[in-house]
Each structure stands twice: as structure tokens, then as C-alpha cells.
MITOR-69038 format. One record per residue (C-alpha): residue number from 1; x, y, z. Coordinates in Angstrom, 2 decimals, padded with zeros to 5 digits, always signed. Each point is the difference from the previous one (the first is absolute). Layout:
N
REC  num       xx       yy       zz
REC  NUM        X        Y        Z
...
END
This chain:
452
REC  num       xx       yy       zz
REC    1  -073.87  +241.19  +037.74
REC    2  -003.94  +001.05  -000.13
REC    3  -000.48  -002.16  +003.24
REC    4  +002.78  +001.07  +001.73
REC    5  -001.12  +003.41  -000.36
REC    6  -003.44  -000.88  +000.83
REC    7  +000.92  -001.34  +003.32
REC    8  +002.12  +003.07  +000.91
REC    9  -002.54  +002.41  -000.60
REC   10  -002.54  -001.82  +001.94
REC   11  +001.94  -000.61  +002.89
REC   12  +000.59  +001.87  +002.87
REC   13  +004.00  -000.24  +000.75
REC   14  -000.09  +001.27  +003.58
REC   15  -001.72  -003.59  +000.64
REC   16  +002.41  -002.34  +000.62
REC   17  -002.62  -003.09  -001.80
REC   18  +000.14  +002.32  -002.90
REC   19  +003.29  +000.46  +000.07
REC   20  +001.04  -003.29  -000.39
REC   21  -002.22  -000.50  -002.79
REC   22  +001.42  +002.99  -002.00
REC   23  +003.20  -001.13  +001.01
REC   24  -000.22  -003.67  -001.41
REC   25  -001.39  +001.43  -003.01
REC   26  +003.06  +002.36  -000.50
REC   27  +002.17  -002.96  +000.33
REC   28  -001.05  -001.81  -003.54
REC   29  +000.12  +003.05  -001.69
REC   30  +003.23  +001.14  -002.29
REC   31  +001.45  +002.77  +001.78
REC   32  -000.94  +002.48  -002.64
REC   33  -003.87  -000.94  +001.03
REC   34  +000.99  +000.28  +004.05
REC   35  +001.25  +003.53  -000.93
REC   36  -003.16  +000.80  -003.03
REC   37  -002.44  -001.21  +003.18
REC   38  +001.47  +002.22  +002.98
REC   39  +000.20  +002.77  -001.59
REC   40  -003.71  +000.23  -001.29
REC   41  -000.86  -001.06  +003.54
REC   42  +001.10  +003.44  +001.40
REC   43  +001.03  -001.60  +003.14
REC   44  +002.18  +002.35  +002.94
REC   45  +003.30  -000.44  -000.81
REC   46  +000.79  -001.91  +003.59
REC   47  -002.30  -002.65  -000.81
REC   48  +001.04  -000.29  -003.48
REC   49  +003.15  -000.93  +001.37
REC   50  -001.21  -002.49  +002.23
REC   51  -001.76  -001.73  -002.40
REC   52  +002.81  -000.07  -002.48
REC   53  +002.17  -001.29  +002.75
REC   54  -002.94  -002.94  +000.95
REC   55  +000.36  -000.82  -003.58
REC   56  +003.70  -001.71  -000.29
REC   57  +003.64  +001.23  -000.37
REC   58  +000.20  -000.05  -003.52
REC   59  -003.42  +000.84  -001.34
REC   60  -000.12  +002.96  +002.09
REC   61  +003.15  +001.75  -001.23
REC   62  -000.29  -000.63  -003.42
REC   63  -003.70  +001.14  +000.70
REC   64  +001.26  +003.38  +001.80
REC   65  +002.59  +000.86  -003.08
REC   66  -003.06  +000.20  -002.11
REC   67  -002.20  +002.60  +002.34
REC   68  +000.53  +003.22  -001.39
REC   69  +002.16  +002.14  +001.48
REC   70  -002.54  +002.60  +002.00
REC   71  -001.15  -003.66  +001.56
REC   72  +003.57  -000.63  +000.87
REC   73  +000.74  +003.12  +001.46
REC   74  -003.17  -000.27  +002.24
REC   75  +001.06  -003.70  +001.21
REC   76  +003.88  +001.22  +001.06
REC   77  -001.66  +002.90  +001.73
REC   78  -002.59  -001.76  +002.02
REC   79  +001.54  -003.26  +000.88
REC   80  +003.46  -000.34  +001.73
REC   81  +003.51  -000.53  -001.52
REC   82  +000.41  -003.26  +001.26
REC   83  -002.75  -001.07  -001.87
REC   84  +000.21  +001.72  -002.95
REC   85  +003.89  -000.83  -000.25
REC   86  -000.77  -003.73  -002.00
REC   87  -002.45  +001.92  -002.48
REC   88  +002.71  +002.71  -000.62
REC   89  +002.70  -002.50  -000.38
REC   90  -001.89  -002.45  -002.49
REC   91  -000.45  +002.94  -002.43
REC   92  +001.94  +000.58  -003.32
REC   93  +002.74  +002.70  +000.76
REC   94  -001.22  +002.64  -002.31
REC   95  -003.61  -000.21  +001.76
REC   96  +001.51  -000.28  +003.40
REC   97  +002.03  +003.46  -000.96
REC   98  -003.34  +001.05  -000.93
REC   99  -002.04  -000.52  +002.85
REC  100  +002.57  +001.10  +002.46
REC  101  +000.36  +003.02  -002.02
REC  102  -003.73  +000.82  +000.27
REC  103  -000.32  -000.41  +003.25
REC  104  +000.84  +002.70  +003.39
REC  105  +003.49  -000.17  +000.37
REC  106  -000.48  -001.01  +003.69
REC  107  -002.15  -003.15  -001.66
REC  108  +002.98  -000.88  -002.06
REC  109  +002.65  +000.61  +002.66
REC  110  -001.86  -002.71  +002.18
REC  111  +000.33  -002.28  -002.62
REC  112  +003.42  +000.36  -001.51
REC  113  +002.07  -000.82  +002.96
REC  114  -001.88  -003.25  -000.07
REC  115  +000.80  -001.10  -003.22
REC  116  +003.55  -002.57  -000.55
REC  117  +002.97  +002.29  -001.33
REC  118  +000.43  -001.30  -003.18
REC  119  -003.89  +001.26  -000.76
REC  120  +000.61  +003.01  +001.92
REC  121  +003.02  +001.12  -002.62
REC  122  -002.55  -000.88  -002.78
REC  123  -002.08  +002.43  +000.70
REC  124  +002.17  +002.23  +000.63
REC  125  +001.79  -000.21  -003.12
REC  126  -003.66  +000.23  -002.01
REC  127  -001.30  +002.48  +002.08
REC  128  +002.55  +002.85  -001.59
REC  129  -001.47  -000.96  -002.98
REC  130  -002.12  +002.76  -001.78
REC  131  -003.97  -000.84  -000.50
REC  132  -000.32  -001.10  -003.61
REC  133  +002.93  -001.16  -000.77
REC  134  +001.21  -003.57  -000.84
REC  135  +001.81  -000.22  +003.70
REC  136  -003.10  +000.79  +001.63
REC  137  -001.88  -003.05  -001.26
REC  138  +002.41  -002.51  -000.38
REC  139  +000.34  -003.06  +002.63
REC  140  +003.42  -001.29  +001.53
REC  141  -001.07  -003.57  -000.20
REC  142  +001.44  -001.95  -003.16
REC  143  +002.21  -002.64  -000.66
REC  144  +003.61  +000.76  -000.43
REC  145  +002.97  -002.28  -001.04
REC  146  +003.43  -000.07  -000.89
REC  147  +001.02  -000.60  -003.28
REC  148  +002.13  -002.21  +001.10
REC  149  -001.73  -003.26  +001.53
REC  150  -001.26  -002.66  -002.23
REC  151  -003.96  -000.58  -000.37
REC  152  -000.03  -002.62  +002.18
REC  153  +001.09  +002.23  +002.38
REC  154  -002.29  +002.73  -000.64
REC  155  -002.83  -002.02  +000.14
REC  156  +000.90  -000.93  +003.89
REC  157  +000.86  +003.92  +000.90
REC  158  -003.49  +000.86  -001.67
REC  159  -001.84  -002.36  +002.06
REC  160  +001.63  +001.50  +003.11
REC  161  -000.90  +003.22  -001.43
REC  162  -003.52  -000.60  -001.31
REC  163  -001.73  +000.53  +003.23
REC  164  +000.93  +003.41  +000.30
REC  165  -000.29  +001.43  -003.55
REC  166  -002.82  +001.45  -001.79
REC  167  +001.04  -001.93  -003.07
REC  168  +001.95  -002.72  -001.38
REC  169  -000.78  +000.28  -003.28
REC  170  +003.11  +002.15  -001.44
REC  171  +003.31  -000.51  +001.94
REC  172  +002.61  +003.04  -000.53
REC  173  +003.87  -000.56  +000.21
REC  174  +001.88  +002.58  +001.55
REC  175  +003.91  -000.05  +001.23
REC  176  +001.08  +000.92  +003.47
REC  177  -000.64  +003.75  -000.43
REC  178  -003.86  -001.36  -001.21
REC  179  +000.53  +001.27  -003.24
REC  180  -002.48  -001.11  -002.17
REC  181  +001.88  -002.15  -002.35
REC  182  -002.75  -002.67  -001.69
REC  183  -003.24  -001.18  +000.26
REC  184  -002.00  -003.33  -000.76
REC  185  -003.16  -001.66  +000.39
REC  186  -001.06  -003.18  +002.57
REC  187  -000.75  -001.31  -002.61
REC  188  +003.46  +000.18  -001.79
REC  189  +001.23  -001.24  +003.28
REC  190  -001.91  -003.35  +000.05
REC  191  +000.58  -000.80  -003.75
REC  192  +003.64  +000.42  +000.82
REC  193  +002.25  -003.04  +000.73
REC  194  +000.88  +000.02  +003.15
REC  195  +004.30  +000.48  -000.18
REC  196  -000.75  +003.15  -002.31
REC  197  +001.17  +003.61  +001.20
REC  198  -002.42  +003.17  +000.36
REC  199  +002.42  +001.78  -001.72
REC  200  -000.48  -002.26  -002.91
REC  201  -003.43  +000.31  +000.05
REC  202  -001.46  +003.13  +001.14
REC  203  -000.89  +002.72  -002.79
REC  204  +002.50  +002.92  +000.65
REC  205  -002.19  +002.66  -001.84
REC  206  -002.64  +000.77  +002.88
REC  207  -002.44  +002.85  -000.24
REC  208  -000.14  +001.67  +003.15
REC  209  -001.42  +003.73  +001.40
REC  210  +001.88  +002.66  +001.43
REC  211  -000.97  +000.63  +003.62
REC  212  -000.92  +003.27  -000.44
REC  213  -002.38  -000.72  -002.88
REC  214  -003.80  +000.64  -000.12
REC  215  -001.54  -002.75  +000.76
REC  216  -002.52  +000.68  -003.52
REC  217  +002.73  -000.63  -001.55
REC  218  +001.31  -003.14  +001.94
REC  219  -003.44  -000.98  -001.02
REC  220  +000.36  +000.68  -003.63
REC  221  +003.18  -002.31  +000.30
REC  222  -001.70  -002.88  +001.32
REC  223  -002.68  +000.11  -002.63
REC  224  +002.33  +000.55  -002.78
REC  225  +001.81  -003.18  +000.96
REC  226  -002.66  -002.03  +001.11
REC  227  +002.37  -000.42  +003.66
REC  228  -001.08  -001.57  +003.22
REC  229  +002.24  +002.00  +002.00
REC  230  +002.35  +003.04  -000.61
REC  231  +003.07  +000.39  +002.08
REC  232  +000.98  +003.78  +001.14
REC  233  +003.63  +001.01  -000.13
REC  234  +002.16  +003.52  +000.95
REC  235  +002.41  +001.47  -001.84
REC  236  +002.85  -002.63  +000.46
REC  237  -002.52  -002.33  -001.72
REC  238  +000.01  -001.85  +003.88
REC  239  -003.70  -002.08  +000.90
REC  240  -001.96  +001.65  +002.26
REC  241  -003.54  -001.52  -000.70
REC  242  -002.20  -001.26  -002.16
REC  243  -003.71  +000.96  -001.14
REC  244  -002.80  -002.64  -000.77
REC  245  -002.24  +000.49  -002.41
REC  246  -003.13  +000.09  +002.80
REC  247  +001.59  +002.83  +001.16
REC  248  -000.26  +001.60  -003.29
REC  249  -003.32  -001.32  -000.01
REC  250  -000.85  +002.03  +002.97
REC  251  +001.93  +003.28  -001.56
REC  252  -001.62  -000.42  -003.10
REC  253  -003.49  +000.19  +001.99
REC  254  +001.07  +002.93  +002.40
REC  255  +000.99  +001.87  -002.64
REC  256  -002.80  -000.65  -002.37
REC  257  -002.57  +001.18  +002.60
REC  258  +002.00  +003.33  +001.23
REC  259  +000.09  +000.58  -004.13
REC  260  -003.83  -000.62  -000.30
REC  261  -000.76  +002.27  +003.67
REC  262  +002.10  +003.04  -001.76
REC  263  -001.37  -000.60  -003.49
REC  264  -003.79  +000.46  +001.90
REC  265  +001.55  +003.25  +001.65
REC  266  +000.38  -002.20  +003.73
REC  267  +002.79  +000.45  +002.45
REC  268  +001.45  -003.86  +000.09
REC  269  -000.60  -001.64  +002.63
REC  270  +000.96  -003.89  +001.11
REC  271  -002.27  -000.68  +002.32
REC  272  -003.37  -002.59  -000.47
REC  273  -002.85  +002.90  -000.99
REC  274  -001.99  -001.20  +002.86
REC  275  +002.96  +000.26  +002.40
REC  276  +001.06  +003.76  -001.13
REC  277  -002.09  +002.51  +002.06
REC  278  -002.39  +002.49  -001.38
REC  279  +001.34  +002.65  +001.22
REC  280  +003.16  -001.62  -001.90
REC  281  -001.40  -000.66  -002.99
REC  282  -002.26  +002.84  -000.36
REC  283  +003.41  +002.18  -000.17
REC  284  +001.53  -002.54  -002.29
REC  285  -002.85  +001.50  -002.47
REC  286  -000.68  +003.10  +000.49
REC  287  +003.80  +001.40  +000.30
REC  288  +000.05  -000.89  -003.84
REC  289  -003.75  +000.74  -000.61
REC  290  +000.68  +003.92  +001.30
REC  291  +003.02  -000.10  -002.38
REC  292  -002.50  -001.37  -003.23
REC  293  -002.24  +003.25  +001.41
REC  294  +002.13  +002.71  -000.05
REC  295  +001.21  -001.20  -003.54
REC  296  -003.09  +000.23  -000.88
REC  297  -000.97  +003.02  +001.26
REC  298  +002.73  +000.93  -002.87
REC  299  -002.46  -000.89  -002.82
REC  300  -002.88  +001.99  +001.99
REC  301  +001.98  +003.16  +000.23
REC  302  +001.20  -000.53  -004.00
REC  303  -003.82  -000.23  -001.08
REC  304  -000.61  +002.94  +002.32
REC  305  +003.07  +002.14  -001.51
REC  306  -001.83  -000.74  -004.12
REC  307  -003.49  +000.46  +001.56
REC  308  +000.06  +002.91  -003.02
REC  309  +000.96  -002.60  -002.48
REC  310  -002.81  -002.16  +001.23
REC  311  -002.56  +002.87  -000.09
REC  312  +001.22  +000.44  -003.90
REC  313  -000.97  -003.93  -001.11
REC  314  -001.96  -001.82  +002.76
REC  315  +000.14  -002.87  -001.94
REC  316  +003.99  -000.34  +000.93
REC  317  -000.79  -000.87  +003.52
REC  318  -002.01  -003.41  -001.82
REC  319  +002.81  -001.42  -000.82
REC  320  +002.47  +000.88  +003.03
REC  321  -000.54  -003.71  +001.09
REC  322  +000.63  -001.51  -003.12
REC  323  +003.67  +001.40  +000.10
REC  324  +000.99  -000.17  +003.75
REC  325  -001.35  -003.39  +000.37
REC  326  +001.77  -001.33  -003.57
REC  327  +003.41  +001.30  +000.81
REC  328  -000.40  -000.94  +003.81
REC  329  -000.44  -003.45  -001.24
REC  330  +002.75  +000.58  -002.65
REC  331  +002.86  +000.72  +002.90
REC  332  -001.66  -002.47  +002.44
REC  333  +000.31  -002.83  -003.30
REC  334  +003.96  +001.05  -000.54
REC  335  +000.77  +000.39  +003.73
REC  336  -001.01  -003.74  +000.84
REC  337  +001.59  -001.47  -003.15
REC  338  +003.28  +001.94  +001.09
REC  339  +000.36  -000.55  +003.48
REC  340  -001.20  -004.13  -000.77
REC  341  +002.67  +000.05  -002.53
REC  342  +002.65  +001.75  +002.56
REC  343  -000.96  -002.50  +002.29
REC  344  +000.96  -003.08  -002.34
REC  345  +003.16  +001.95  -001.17
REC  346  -001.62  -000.02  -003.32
REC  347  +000.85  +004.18  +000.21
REC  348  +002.32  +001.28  +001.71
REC  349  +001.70  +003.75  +001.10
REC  350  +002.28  -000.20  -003.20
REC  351  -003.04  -000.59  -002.49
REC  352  -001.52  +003.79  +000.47
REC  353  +000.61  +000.94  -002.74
REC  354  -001.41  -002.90  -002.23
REC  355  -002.85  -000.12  +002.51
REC  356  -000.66  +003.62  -001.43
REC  357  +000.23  -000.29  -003.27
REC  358  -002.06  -003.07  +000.31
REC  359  -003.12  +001.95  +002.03
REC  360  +000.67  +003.28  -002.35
REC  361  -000.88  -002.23  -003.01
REC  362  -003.16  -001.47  +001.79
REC  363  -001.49  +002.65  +001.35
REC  364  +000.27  +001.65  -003.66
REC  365  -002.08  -002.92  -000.97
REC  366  -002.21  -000.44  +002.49
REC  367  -000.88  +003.77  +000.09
REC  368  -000.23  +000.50  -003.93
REC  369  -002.75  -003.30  +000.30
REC  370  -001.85  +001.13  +002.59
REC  371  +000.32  +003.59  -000.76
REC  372  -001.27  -000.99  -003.64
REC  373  -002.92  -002.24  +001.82
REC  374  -000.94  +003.12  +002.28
REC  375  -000.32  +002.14  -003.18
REC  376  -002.41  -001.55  -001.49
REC  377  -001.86  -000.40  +002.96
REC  378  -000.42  +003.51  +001.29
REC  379  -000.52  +001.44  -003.67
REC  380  -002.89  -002.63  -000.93
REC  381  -001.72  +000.44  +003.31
REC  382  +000.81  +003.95  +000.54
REC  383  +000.39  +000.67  -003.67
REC  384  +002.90  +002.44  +001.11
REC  385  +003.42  -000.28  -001.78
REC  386  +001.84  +002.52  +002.61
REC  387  -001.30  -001.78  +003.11
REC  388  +001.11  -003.49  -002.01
REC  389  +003.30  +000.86  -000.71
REC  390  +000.56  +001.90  +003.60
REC  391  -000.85  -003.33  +001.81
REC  392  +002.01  -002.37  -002.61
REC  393  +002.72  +001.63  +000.04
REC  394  -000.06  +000.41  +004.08
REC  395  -000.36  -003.32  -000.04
REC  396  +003.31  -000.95  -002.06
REC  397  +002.13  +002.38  +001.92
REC  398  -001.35  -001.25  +003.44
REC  399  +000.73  -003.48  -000.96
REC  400  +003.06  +000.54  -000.99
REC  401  +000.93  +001.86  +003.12
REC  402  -001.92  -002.53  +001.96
REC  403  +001.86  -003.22  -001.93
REC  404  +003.60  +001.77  +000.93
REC  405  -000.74  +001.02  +003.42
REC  406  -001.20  -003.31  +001.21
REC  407  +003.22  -001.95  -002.39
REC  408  +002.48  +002.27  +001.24
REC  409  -001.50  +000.72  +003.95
REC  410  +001.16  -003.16  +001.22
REC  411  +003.61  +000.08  -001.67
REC  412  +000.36  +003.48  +001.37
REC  413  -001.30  -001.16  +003.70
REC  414  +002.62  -002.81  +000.04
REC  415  +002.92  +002.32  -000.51
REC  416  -001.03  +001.78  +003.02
REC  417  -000.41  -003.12  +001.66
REC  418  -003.56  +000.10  +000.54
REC  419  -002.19  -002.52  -000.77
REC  420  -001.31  -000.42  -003.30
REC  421  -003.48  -001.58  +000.76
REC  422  -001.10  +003.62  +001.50
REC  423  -000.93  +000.97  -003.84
REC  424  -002.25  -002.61  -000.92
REC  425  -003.54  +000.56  +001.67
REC  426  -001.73  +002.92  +000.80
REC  427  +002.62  +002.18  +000.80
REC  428  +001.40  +000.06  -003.84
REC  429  -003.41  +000.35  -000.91
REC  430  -000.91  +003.10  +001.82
REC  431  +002.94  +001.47  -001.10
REC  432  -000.29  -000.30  -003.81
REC  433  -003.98  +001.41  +000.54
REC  434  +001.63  +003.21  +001.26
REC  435  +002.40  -000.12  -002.52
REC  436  -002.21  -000.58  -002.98
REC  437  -003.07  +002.59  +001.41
REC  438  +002.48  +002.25  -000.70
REC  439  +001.03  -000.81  -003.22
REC  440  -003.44  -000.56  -001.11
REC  441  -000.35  +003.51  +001.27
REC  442  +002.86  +002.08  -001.89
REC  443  -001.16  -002.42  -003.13
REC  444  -003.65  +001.40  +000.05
REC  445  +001.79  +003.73  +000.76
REC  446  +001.75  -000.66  -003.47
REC  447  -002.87  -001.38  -001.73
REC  448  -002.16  +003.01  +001.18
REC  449  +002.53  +002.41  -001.12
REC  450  +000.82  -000.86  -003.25
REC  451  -003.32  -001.30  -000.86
REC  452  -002.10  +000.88  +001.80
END
């Protein structure tokens, strides 16, 4: 892989010698490397094309289905249909939907009419599909069979069907109406004597996804089970699809880097970082960054509004730190254990209430430790009782409202259908620091009052 990437980027692909030599070196590379090496070559999408065509039949669209998808689009706009149809057509179905979907609707309306029928009505029928949910992702391509043949003659129908399927590995039984009625394994097939029934053999309690079903949670059903494949069914319990786990592979990933772009207060994004624009990704940052700003602005205007308190013991302002940046961390700590355990289904919409009663009883303890630790602190050092007790006690009651808030935030932004992942970063933590300036504030009022 080093040398193949080596020769690209010392060769210059608008000469034809060089050419050839990138191209020959393309050619013993697994199509995951052809794909790894064009890309970081940053060639014009025409000649990327070119060479992927110079490089063989196969090899080049397996190469092509692994380009991301800004890549893609760039190819199908610059090069023409004709020669972009085999690329298209070699694709899984729920990346072909994809791509076309991406693209300028002129783009994909070259293309379509080009395609056989039979694929034509498959992407149609996943194209209605909504974006993150099982039917979106799923693939058209398994291996089907009637419960009715023997094994011997399953095994001849699968090796007609082989060719065309994503996998063979799990073959699903359905009746006329393609109801899914069994399932078993290639392996069940071949240990099978050869006169035996499907129906005989196949396991009739399958575990299959809705079609309308988020595809975390198709995920979660794959893992659970330890499954190859999934298959997708409606209503009527008929086959549509079926999902493969390297498809859940590649949700798993998506979704783990749009959590970790919103937990650092970014606009998600799926484009390569060196791909995206600056003018793109500078507003992917700062529309999130003013947000942060104005909140906290808030915990400006809150120290401005007890400047008098201030004024009264200087030495409160010492410790405003301390408690912001404690029960920031506080809400950011039970915001990511939250939404991680949402994401597992470990916790789930019904478990509020046990998820508060859980983070009340914490953030008692936590506070009442660290409150007790902060105590002793401030009144060794400052040999001041009042200011001690003001900044302990702030300290248990913004931990406590910082421990709840970050528990319960994510709960409460997943009944509204928001995502979850929003509270645990900086946004949750900016937050709670206005929220516990001020009740570090009306504490030290208090304390001033009545002891003063």
C-alpha cells in the first residue's frame, strides 16, 4: 500500500508513461487500497475516472463504491452517463439510492433511465424510504427460497442466485406473498442430507426489524444477537430486505462521529475535513461557538447584577472557578454516561424516573464530599468560617443541580425528538456555569444576611 501511494504521488497522471505506471500499480491492489490511494491523490474527478476505468471491470467498481460520497458525486457530474452507468449499477442498492439522491436531479435523471427495470423499481421502492430508518439502509440482494424444495434443490437455486446477492450466508423462506416465514444458515444447508425439506429445517423464530425502525436500534439488534445479517419486514411481517452487519458497521461510525462533532459544540458534517471548505467549516464552528457566547454572556451579566455582593467579600470571587468548573464537569460526567447508556439501550424514556432518583442520591453525595473537602480548604487557608460554608454549601447545591440537569437533559431531549448527544460537551457545561453563578450568588446573599 506505502508503494502504491508513493508512485501516485510522484507521478504526474496527465502523462500517459505515468499513467500506465499508476495504473498497473492500482491493478494489484485490493480495491479498498485503489479507492484509500485516489482519493489522497486529489486527482480531477474526469481523470479519476479514467484511471479507474484503465484499471479493470471489477476492481474499479468495487473501488468506486468505496470513494466517499462527495467523490462520487463529483465523478457522475463530470464524466458522462454512459460511462458512469457500470459504476452506478455495480453498487449496493442502498448506496446507489444514496448517491443518486445526493446528486442534481438532472445528474440522476440521466442515469436512471439507463438502468434495467427490475433495478429501476428498487430504487424506487427504497428511495420513499425516510433517512435513518432501517428501509433506508437495507439492500435488496439476498437469497430467498421456498420452504418447499428439498436442500438439494436449494443448493442449485443458490448457486444461480449467488452471483447477484450480497450474501449467502443466511437464506430466508418466505411463501408466495414473501412473507417471511423461516430462516437458516448455509451452513445448516450443507450439513443437511440432501432429500430433507426447508421447512423441516429452517428455525421459524427469526429476529427481524421493522422497516420503519432507527437504524441505532437495528444496530443494537445485530449486536445483541451476534447476526450477520438482519432482514427488514412491514407490517404484514412480508421481506423486504435485509441489513449486513458492515452496514451497521458504517452506521455505527456515522453516528459515532456526528455524536462526538455535537458533543464538541460542531455542526456535523460527513464530508473528509480536508474536502469540507473553510468557509464551510468555519460556520460549522462558529454557529455553535456564538451560541456557547451568548450563554455565557449570561454568567457575565449575573456577576455584574451581585457586583454589591462582591464588593461586600472579595474573597467570593476566589472561588467562582472552583464551583462553575466542578459542577460544569459534574453535568458534562452525567450527560455522557446517559446519552452512552441511551445509546446501548441500557436507559431508556421509561427509566426517568429511576434515572432521577439515581442522580438525586449522587449528587447528595458527591456534593456533601466535596462540599465537606472545600470547607476545610477555604477555612484553613482564609481562616473564615462564613466564606467556608458559603462556598461548600454552593458547591453541594450546584452539583446537585448540575448531576440532574445533565441525567435528566438527554431523557427530556429525546421526548422532543431531539438528539440527546447535544447535552454532553460544552453546551451542558456553559449552561450549568450560569446556573450555578447564580446560585452561588443568592447563597452568599443568605450567608451575608444572616451572618454576616
Amino acid at each position: 500500500m506505502n508503494r502504491a501511494l508513493n508512485i501516485a504521488y510522484f507521478v504526474d497522471p496527465s502523462l500517459d508513461r505515468d499513467r500506465n505506471k499508476l495504473v498497473e500499480t492500482l491493478k494489484r491492489l485490493h480495491p479498498s487500497d485503489i479507492a484509500e490511494t485516489i482519493e489522497k491523490c486529489d486527482f480531477h474527478p474526469s481523470l479519476l475516472v479514467e484511471i479507474l476505468v484503465q484499471t479493470g471491470s471489477e476492481k474499479a467498481y468495487d473501488a468506486f463504491s468505496q470513494l466517499s460520497i462527495e467523490t462520487q458525486q463529483a465523478c457522475l457530474s463530470c464524466a458522462d452517463a454512459q460511462t458512469m452507468l457500470p459504476f452506478v449499477e455495480n453498487m449496493e442498492p442502498d448506496d446507489r439510492v444514496d448517491l443518486l439522491k445526493s446528486v442534481d436531479e438532472d445528474i440522476a435523471e440521466s442515469i436512471l433511465p439507463l438502468i434495467a427495470q427490475a433495478e429501476r423499481n428498487a430504487i424506487r421502492r427504497l428511495w420513499q424510504y425516510e433517512e435513518g430508518t432501517a428501509g433506508a439502509v437495507m439492500t435488496t440482494e439476498y437469497a430467498m427460497l421456498s420452504q418447499s424444495i428439498s436442500v438439494a434443490g436449494a443448493l442449485e437455486k443458490l448457486r444461480l442466485q449467488a452471483p447477484n446477492k450480497e450474501t449467502i450466508y443466511y437464506i430466508y423462506v418466505t411463501d408466495d406473498q414473501r412473507h417471511l416465514l423461516g430462516i437458516l444458515s448455509l451452513r445448516d444447508l450443507i450439513m443437511s442430507k440432501p432429500q430433507v425439506s426447508l421447512e423441516s429445517i429452517m428455525q421459524t423464530r427469526v429476529i427481524s426489524v421493522s422497516h420503519d425502525q432507527e437504524v441505532e436500534q437495528v444496530a443494537a439488534v445485530i449486536s445483541k444477537y451476534d447476526l450477520l445479517a438482519v432482514p427488514v419486514v412491514d407490517k404484514e411481517n412480508r421481506l423486504l430486505g435485509i441489513i449486513t452487519v458492515d452496514d451497521v458497521i458504517d452506521i455505527i461510525e456515522a453516528e459515532s462521529t456526528q455524536d462526538f462533532q455535537r458533543m464538541s459544540a460542531v455542526m456535523p458534517f460527513e464530508e473528509n475535513y480536508f474536502k469540507r471548505s473553510l468557509p464551510r467549516l468555519f460556520w460549522s464552528r462558529f454557529l455553535w461557538l456564538a451560541v456557547l457566547l451568548f450563554t455565557s454572556l449570561l454568567s457575565t451579566s449575573i456577576m455584574e447584577m451581585n457586583a454589591a455582593v462582591l464588593h461586600q467579600m472579595v474573597a467570593l470571587a476566589f472561588f467562582i472557578p472552583l464551583v462553575t468548573g466542578t459542577c460544569g464537569n459534574a453535568g458534562t460526567q452525567s450527560a455522557t454516561m446517559i446519552v452512552r447508556a441511551m445509546a446501548l439501550d441500557e436507559v431508556r424514556l421509561s427509566d426517568f424516573g429511576h434515572v432521577f432518583r439515581r442522580e438525586l442520591v449522587m449528587g447528595l453525595a458527591l456534593g456533601f464530599v466535596l462540599g465537606l473537602m472545600t470547607y476545610f480548604r477555604v477555612f484553613l487557608q482564609d481562616n473564615n468560617m462564613l466564606l467556608g460554608g458559603i462556598v461548600s454549601a454552593a458547591l453541594l447545591a450546584t452539583l446537585l443541580m448540575a448531576n440532574l440537569t445533565g441525567a435528566l437533559m438527554p431523557l427530556i431531549l429525546k421526548r422532543l425528538r431531539l438528539d440527546p448527544a447535544l447535552t454532553a460537551g460544552p453546551f451542558i457545561a456553559t449552561v450549568i456555569d450560569a446556573a450555578g453563578i447564580t446560585i452561588y450568588f443568592q447563597l452568599a446573599i443568605w450567608g451575608l444576611k444572616f451572618f454576616g
